[in-house]
SERO-4910 file (N, C-alpha, C, O; in steps of 0.05 Angstrom, whole numbers):
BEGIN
 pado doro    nc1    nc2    nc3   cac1   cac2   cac3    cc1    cc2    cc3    oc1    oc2    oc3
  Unk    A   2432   -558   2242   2418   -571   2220   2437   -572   2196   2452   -552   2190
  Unk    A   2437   -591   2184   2455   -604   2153   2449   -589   2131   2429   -600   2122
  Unk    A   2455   -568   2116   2451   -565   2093   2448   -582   2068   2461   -603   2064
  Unk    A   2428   -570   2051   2418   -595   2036   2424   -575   2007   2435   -554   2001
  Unk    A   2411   -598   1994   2411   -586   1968   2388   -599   1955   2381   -620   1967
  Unk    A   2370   -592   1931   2354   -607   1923   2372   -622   1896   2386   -609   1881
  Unk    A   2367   -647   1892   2383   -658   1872   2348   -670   1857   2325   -672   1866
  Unk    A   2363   -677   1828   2340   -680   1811   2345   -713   1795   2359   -713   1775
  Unk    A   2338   -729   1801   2334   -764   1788   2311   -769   1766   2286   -767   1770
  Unk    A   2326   -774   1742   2303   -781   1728   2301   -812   1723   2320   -827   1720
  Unk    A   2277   -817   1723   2271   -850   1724   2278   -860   1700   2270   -849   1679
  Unk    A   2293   -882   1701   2306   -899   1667   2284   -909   1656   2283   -910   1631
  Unk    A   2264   -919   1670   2233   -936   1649   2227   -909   1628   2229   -905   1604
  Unk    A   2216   -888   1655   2195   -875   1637   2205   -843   1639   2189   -826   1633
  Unk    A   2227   -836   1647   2242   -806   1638   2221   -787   1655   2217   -765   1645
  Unk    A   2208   -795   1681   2199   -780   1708   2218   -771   1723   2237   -785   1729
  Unk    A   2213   -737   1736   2239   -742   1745   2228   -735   1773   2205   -729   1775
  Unk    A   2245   -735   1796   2237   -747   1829   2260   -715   1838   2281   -708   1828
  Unk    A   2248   -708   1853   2272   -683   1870   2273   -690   1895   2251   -694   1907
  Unk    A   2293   -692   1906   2304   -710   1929   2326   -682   1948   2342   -666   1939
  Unk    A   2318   -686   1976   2341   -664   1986   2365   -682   1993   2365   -705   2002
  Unk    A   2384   -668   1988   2412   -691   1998   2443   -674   2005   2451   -652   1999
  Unk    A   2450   -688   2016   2461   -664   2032   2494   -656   2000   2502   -669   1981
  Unk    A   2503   -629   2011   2520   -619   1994   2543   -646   1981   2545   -647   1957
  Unk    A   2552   -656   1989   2573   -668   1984   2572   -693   1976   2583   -711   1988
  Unk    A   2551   -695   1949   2539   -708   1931   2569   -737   1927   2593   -731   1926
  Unk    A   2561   -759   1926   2584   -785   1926   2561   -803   1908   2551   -824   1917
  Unk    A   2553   -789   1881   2528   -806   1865   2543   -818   1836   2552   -803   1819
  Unk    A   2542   -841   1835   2553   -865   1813   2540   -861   1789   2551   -852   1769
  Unk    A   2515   -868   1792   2497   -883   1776   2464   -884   1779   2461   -881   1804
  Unk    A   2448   -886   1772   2423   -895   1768   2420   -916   1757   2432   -918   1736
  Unk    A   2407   -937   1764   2404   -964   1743   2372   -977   1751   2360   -970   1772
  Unk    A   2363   -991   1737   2341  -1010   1743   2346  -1030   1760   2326  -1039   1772
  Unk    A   2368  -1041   1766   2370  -1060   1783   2390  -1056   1806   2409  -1040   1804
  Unk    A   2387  -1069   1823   2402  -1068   1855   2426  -1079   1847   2429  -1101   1836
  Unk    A   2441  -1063   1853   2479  -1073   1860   2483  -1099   1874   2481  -1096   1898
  Unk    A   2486  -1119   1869   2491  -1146   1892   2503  -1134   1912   2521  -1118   1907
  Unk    A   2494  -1139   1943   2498  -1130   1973   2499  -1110   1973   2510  -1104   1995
  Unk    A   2494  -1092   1963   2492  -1060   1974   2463  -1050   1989   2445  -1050   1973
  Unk    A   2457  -1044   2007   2440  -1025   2019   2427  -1006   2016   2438   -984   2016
  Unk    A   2404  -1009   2012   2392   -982   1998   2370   -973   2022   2353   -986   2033
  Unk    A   2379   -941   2025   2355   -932   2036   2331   -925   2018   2339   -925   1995
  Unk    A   2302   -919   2022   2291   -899   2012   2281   -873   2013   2286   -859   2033
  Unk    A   2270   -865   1998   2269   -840   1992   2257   -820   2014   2264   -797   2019
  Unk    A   2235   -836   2029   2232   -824   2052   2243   -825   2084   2233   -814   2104
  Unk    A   2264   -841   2082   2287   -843   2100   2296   -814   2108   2294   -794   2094
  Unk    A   2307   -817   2137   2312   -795   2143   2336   -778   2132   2351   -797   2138
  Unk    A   2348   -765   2126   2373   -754   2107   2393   -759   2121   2412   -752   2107
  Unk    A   2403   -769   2146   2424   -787   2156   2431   -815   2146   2451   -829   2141
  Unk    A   2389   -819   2145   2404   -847   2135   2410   -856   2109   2425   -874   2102
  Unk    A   2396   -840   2098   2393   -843   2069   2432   -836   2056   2445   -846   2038
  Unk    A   2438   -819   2072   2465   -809   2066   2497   -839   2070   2517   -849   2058
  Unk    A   2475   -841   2100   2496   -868   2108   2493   -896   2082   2513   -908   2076
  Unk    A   2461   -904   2068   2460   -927   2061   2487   -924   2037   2505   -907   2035
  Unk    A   2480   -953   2018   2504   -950   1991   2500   -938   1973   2517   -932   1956
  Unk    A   2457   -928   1972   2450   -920   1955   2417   -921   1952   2407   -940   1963
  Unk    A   2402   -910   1943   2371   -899   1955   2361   -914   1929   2368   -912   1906
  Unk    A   2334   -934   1945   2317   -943   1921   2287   -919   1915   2276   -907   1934
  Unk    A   2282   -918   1898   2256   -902   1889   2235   -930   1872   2243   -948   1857
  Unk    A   2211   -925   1881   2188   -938   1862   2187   -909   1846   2200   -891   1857
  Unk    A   2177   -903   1827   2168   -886   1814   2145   -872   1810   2133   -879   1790
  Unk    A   2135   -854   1823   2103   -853   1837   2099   -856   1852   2078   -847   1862
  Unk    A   2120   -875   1867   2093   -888   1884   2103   -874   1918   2088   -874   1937
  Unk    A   2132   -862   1917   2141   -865   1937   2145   -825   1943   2162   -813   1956
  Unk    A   2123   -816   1929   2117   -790   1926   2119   -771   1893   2118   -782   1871
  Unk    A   2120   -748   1898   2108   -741   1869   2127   -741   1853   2149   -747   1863
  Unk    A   2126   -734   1825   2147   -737   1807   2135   -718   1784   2111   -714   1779
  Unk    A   2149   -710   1775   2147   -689   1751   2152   -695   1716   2164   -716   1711
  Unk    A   2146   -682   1701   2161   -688   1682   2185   -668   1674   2185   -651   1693
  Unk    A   2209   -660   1656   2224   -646   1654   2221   -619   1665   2237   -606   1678
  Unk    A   2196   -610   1659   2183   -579   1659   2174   -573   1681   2171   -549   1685
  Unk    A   2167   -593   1704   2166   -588   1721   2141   -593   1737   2134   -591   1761
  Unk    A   2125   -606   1704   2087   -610   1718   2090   -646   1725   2096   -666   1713
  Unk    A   2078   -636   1756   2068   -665   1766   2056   -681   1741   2040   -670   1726
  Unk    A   2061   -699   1739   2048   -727   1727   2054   -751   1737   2078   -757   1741
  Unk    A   2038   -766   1741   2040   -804   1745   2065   -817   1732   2073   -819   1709
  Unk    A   2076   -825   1758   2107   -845   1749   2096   -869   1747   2075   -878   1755
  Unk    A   2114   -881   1735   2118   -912   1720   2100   -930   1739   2084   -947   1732
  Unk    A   2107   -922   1768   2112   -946   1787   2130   -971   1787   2126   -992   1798
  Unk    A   2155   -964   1768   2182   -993   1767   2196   -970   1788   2195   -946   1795
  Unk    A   2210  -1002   1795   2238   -998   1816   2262   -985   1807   2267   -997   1785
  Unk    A   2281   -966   1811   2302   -964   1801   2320   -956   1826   2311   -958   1849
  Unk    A   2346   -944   1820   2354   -951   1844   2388   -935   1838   2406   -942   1823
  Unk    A   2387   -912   1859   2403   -883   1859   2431   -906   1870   2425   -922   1888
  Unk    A   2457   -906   1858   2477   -918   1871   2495   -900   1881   2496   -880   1867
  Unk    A   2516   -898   1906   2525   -885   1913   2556   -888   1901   2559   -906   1885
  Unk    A   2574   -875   1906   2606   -887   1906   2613   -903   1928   2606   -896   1950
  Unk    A   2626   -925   1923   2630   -939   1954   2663   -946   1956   2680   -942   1938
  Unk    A   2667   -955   1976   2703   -958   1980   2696   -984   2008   2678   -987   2025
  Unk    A   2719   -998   1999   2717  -1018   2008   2753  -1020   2019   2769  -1020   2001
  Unk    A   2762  -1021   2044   2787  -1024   2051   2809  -1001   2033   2833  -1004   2027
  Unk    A   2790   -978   2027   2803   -953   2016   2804   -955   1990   2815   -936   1979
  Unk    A   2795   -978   1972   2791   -982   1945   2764   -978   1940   2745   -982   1955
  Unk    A   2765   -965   1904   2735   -963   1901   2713   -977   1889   2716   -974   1865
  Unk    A   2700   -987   1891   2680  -1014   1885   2667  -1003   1855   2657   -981   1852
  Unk    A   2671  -1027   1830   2652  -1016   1820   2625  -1032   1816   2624  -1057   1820
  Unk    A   2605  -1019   1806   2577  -1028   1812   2575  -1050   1792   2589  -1042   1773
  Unk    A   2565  -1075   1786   2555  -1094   1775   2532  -1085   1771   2517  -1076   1789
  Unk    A   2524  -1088   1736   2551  -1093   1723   2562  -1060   1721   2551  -1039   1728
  Unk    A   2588  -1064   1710   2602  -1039   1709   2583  -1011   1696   2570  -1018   1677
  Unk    A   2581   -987   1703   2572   -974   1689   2576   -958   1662   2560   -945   1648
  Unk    A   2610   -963   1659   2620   -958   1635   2637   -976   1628   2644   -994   1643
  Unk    A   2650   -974   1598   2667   -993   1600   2657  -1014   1595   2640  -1021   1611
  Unk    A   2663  -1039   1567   2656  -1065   1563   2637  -1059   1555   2630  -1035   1558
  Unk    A   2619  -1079   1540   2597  -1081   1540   2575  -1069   1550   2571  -1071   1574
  Unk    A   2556  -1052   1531   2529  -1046   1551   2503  -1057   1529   2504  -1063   1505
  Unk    A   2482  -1057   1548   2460  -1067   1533   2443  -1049   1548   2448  -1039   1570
  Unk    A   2423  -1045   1534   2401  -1034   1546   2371  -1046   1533   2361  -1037   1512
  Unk    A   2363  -1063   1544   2341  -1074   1534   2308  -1059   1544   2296  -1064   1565
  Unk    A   2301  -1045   1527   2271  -1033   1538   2257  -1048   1530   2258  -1056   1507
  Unk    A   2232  -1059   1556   2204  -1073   1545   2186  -1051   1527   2164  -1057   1518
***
């Protein structure tokens, strides 16, 4: 059996955070609201092979099991999409996510 670790995601809408087991040798980019163009996402209840193999794990917020607030008490997530990105390499170079996560311009527009 794979040793795990529990890792902790907090959702960008509404600052819920999701505890996820994943294995030690964490390869995590980014969090964002929207999907990377062509990347693969497993979810959250994927099995921890595959979730490890995809480019990067989508979460609903709530919806796709419980979620906490900072402290640790269950409460009701957002229910928006957001979406755990992994590091990826492409012909031994490393990809970065669209749009970039640092660097240039950022915007962050909250409804």
């Amino acid at each position: 059996m794979t040793d795990t670790v529990t890792v902790r995601y907090t959702c960008p809408h509404c600052d819920a955070v999701v505890s996820l087991e994943r294995a030690p040798d964490l390869a995590d980019r980014s969090v964002t609201t929207v999907r990377q163009p062509g990347w693969e996402y497993a979810t959250r209840t994927d099995p921890l092979e595959v979730r490890e193999a995809a480019d990067g794990i989508a979460f609903r917020c709530g919806e796709d099991g419980p979620v906490t607030d900072r402290d640790g008490n269950e409460i009701e997530g957002c229910g928006r999409p957001y979406y755990l990105n992994f590091v990826r390499f492409e012909h031994g170079v490393e990809l970065e996510p669209e749009p970039p996560t640092y660097g240039g311009p950022r915007f962050d527009f909250r409804t």
